[in-house]
C-alpha distance (Angstrom), angle and dihedral (degrees) to the residues before:
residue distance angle dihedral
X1 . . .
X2 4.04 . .
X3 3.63 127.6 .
X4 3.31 142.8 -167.3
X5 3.35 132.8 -102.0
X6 4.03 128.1 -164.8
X7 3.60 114.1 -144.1
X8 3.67 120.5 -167.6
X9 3.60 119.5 -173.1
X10 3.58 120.3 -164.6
X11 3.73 110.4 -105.9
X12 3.05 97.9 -7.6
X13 4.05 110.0 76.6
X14 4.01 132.6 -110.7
X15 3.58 129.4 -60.4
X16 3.54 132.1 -171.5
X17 3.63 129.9 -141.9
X18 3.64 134.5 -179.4
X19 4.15 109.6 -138.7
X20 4.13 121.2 171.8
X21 3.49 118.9 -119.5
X22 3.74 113.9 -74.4
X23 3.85 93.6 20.2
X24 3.97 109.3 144.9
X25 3.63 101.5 -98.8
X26 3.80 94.8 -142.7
X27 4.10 138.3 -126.9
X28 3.85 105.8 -34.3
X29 3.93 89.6 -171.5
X30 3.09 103.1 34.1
X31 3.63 108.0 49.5
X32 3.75 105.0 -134.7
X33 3.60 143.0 62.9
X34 4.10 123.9 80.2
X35 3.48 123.2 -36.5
X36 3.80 98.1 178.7
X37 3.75 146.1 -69.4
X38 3.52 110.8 -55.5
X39 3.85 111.8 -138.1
X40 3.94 96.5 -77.6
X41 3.88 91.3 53.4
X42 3.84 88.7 -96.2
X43 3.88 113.0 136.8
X44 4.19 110.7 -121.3
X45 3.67 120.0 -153.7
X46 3.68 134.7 167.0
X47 3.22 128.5 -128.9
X48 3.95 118.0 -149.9
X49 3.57 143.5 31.6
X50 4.30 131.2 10.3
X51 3.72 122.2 -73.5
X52 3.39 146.2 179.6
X53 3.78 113.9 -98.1
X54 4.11 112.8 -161.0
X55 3.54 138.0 89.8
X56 3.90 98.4 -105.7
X57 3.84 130.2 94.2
X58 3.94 112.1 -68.1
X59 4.13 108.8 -108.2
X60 3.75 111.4 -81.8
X61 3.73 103.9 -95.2
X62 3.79 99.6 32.9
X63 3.69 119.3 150.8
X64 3.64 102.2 -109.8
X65 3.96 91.9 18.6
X66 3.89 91.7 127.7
X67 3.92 132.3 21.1
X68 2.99 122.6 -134.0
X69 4.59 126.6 -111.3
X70 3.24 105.4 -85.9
X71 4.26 116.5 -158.4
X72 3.75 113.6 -44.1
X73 3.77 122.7 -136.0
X74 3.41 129.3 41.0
X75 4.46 117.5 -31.7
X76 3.41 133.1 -162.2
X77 3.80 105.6 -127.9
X78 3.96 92.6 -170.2
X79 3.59 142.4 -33.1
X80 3.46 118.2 -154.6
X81 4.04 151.8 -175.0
X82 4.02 102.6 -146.8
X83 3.32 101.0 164.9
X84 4.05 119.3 40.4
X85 3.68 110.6 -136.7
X86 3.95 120.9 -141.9
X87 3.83 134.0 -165.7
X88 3.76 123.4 -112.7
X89 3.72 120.4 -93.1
X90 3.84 117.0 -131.6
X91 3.56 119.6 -151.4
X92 3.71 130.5 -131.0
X93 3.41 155.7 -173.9
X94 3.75 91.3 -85.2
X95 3.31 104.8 16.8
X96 4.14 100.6 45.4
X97 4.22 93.4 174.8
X98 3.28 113.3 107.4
X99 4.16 127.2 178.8
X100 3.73 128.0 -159.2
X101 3.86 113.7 -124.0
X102 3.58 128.9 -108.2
X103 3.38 146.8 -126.5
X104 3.56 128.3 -117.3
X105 3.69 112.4 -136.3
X106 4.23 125.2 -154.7
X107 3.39 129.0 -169.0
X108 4.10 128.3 -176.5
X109 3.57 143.8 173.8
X110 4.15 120.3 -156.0
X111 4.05 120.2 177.3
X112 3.85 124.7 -154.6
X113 3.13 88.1 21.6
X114 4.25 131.9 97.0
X115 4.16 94.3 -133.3
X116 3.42 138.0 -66.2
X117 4.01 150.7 -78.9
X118 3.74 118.7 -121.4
X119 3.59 122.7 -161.7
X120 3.33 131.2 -175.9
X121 3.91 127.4 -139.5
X122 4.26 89.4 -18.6
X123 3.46 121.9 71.3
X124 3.50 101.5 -175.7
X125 3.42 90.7 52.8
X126 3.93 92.0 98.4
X127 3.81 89.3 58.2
X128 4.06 91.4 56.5
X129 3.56 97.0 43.7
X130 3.50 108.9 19.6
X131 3.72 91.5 -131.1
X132 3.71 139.4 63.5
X133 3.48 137.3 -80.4
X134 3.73 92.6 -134.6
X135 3.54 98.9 27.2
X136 3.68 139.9 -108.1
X137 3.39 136.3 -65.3
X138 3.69 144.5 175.0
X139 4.23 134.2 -60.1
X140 3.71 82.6 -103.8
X141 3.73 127.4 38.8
X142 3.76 159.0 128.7
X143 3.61 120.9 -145.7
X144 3.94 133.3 -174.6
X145 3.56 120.6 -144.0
X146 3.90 143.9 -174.0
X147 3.49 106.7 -110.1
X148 3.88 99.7 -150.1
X149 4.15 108.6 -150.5
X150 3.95 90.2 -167.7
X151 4.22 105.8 -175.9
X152 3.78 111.4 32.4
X153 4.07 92.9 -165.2
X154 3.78 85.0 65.5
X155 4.47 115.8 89.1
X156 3.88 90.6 -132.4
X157 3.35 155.7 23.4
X158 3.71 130.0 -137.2
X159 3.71 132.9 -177.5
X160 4.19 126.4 152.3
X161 3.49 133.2 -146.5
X162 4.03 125.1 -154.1
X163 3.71 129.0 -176.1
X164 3.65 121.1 -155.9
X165 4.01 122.5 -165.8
X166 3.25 125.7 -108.4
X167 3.79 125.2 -141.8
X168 3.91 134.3 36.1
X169 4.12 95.3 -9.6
X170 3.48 131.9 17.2
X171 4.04 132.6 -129.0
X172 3.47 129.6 174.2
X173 3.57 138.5 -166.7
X174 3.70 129.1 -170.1
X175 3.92 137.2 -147.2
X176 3.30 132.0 -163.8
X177 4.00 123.2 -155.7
X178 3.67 126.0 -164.4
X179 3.85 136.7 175.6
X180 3.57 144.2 161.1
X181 3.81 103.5 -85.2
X182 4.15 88.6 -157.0
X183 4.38 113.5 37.7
């Protein structure tokens, strides 16, 4: 059975580490040697300051006792390319190799908000329709997507991707993807 144990390290906030049962608990005065396995079995320590080790509340008037309000509204934890897309090769007379394209993959995570718009190639399409142009999709996701490489004469492709928020607020972030249309 694992519990939890509050750390709080003076000036420097509160951390929280899971430690099994019987796990040494670490240096109270000291500040550093193990204070448990963290949930994958790897041991946490801190590495500063005095604390107070024990599963009640931390005195009122701690350093570190509260944190502080972070932004309000929805926030865009990360948006991300994952998987880096590629166009096709085509084969020919000389050149007989040819190469399948790929995908590019995206991945995101919003809070306070319910999920997200994605739109493809217009990023103020969101504030026209109040939707995406590829859909929408949870706070938390990975998508895979054609990644279209249109005119083969030209060196590159381009295409972006924006997310809006959905929910109470809106935030968007944009990226832009770019490879060589031709290897």
């Amino acid at each position: 059975m694992n519990r939890f144990r509050l750390i709080v390290l003076s000036g420097l906030g509160a951390a929280l580490t899971l430690g099994a049962c019987g796990h040494n608990a670490g240096k109270a005065a000291g500040g550093s040697g193990a204070l448990g396995a963290g949930p994958s079995g790897a041991p946490a320590s801190a590495s500063a300051g005095t604390g107070n080790l024990g599963a009640g509340p931390a005195p009122s008037g701690a350093a570190g006792a509260t944190r502080p309000a972070g932004p309000s509204g929805p926030q865009i934890v990360y948006f991300k390319v994952t998987g880096k897309p590629r166009c096709p090769v085509v084969g020919t007379s000389d050149a007989p190799f040819s190469a399948p394209a790929e995908p590019v993959v995206l991945a995101w995570q919003v809070t306070g908000a319910s999920g997200v718009a994605l739109s493809i190639d217009d990023p103020g399409f969101y504030n026209a329709h109040h939707s995406g142009s590829y859909g929408s999709y949870g706070a938390q996701a990975s998508v895979s997507l054609s990644f279209p490489c249109g005119d083969i004469t030209k060196q590159q492709t381009t295409h972006t991707y924006t997310i809006n928020t959905l929910g109470d607020g809106t935030r968007a972030k944009t990226l832009t993807v770019t490879v060589p249309t031709r290897p």
